[in-house]
Each structure stands twice: as structure tokens, then as C-alpha cells.
VMD Tcl script that draws the C-alpha trace (Angstrom):
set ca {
  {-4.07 2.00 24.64}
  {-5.60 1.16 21.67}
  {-8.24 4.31 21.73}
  {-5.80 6.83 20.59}
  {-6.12 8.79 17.03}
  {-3.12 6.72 15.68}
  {-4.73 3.19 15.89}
  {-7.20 4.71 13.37}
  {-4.72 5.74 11.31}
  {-3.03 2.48 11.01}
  {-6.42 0.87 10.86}
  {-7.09 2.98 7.41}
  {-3.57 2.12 6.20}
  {-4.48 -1.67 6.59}
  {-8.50 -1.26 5.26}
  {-7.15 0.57 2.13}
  {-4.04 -2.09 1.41}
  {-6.44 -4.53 1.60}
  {-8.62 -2.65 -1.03}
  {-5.39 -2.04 -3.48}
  {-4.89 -5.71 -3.36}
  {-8.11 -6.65 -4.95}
  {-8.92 -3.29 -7.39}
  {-7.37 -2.16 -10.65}
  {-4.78 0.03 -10.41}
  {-4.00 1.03 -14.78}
  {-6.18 -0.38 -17.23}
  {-4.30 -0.11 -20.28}
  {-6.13 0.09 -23.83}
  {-5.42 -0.65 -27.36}
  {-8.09 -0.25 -29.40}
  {-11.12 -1.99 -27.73}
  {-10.20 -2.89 -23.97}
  {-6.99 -4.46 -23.56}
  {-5.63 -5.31 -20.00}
  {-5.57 -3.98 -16.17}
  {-3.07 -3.86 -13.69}
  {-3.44 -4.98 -10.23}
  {-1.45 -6.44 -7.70}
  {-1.61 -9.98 -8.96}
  {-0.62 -8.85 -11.88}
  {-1.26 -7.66 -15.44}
  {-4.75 -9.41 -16.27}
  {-6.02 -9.82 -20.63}
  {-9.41 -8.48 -20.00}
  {-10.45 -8.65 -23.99}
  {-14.58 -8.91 -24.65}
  {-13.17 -12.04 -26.71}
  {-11.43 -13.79 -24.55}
  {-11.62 -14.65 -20.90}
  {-9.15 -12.98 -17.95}
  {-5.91 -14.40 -18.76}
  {-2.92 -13.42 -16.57}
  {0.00 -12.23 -18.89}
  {2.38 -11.04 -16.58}
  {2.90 -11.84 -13.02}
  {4.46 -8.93 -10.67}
  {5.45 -11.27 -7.85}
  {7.02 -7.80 -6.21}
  {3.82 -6.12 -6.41}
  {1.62 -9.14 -4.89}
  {4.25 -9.66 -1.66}
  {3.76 -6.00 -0.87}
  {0.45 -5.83 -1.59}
  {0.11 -8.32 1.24}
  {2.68 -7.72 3.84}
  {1.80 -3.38 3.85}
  {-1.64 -3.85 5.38}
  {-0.19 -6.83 7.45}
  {2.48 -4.70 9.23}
  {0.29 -2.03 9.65}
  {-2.50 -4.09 11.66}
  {0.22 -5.63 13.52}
  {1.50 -2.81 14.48}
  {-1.57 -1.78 15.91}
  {-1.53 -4.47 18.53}
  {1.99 -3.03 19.67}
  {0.78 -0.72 22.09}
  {3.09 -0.46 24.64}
  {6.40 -0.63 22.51}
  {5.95 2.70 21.16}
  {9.37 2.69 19.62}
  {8.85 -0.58 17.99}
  {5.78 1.11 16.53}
  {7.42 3.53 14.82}
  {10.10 1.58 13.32}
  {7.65 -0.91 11.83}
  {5.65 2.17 10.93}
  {8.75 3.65 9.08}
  {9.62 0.08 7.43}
  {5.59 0.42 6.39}
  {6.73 3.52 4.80}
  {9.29 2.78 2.75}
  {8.15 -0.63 1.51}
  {5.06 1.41 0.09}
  {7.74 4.04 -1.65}
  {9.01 0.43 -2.94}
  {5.49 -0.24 -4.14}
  {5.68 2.67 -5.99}
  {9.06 1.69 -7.72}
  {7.75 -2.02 -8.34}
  {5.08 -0.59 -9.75}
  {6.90 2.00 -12.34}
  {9.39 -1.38 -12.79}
  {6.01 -2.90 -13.87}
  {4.14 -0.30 -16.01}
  {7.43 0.14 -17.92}
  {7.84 -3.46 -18.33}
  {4.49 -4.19 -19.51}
  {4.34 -0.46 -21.86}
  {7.48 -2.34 -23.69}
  {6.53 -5.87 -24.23}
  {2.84 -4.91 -25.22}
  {2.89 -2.01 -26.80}
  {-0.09 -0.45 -25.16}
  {-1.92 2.78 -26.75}
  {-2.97 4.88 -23.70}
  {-3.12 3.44 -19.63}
  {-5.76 5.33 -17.46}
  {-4.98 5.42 -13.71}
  {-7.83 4.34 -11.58}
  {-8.56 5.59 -8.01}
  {-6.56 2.13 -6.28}
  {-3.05 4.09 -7.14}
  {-3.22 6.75 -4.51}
  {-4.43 4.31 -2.01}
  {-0.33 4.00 -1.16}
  {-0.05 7.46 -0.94}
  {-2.81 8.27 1.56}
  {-0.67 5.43 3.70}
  {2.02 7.14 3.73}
  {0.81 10.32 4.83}
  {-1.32 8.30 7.52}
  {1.27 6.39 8.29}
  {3.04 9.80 9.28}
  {0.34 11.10 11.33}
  {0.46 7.87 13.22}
  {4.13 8.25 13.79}
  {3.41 11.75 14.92}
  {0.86 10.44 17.22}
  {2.98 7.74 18.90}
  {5.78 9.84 19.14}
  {3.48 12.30 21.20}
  {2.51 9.55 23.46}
  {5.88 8.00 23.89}
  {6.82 12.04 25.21}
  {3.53 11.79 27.41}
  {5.11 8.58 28.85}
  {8.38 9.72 29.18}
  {7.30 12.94 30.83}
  {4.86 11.45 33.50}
  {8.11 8.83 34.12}
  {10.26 11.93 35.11}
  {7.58 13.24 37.54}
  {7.57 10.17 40.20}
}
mol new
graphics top color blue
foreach p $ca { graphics top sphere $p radius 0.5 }
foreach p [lrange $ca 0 end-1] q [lrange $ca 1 end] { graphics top cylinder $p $q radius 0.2 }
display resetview
């Protein structure tokens, strides 16, 4: 049944890892403009000089792909509720791994360069609004798989 409330939750989890693939996530300054951070990785974006990558987060890139991937595959997993919900679960922890990768990456990149201040932009929460749609979804298939269950036990 692919009308139900937690198809559009794991639609949303896919539309916005597909966003946080492609948008900044830090832009760090030194002076003038200095770099940003995004899932390919951390990008020289000097007026002087043209975007240059400096540091490749291979971690970051992988689950910047396969997060949205599981999640709209998941979606097409209609009747194996409890399949659903694993993969959802798996969803969830390799975007609590984002997270870490990401930390891994900030730190790595605050040593090497030396970096005067990092603003956050709006593509860092993207993971967390997954996860807590991700959790609604696994709310909402485990209310159908008790739906299922229930109408098995009246025949």
C-alpha cells in the first residue's frame, strides 16, 4: 500500500538526502572566504582561485548516497513490513554514522588548516529531520504490520 503516511515520510528522508548531497554543510573562514564542506568533500572556494578540492571525505560521499537510496527502496517494500523496518533502522544508524564521519571530518580539516571560525548552514540538520522521520515511519509500519496481524487472527 503505498498511500499510507509512512511512504511520505521515507519519501522526505530520500528528497532531503538528495539535497545534503549537493549543498554546503560548514563553510569555514579565514580571513576573506576560505572553504565549504559538503559531502564530496572539503572544497577551496577563495575569490582568487577557482574550487579546488582539498580534502576528500570518501565516508561522507558513500553515505551521502546510499541514505536516500535505502530509504526510496524501502519504500517499494510494501508488503515486507518487517524488512521495512530493519532497513529503516540500518537508515538510522548509518545517518548517526554520518554524523560521526562528519565530526571525524570537521576535526580533521579544523587541524590541518587551521580555520578561524566554521558557520553551519541549514544542509546539517537535514540528517536529523531523517532520523526523526525515519521514526515516524517505523511507527507507522509497525501500526500496519499490527493492523495485519490483527485482521489475520480474525479469519
Amino acid at each position: 500500500m503505498i498511500q499510507r503516511i509512512q511512504t511520505i515520510y521515507l519519501l522526505v528522508v530520500s528528497l532531503l538526502g538528495v539535497f545534503s548531497c549537493f549543498m554546503p554543510l560548514i563553510e569555514f573562514t579565514n580571513g576573506l572566504d576560505f572553504g565549504t564542506l559538503n559531502a564530496i568533500g572539503f572544497m577551496q572556494t577563495s575569490p582568487e582561485s577557482e574550487n579546488i578540492v582539498l580534502e576528500n571525505l570518501w565516508g561522507l560521499m558513500l553515505l551521502s548516497a546510499i541514505i536516500p537510496l535505502i530509504a526510496f527502496v524501502t519504500i517499494w517494500l510494501y508488503n515486507k513490513r518487517m524488512l521495512q523496518i530493519r532497513l529503516t533502522i540500518l537508515n538510522i544508524l548509518l545517518m548517526i554514522g554520518y554524523y560521526a564521519v562528519l565530526g571525524v571530518g570537521v576535526w580533521s580539516i579544523t587541524a590541518k588548516y587551521n580555520p578561524e571560525d566554521f558557520h553551519p548552514q541549514i544542509a546539517i540538520v537535514f540528517p536529523l529531520i531523517n532520523i526523526i522521520l525515519s521514526w515516524l515511519a517505523i511507527r507507522g509500519i509497525g501500526k500496519d504490520e499490527a493492523k495485519v496481524r490483527a485482521a489475520d487472527r480474525l479469519r
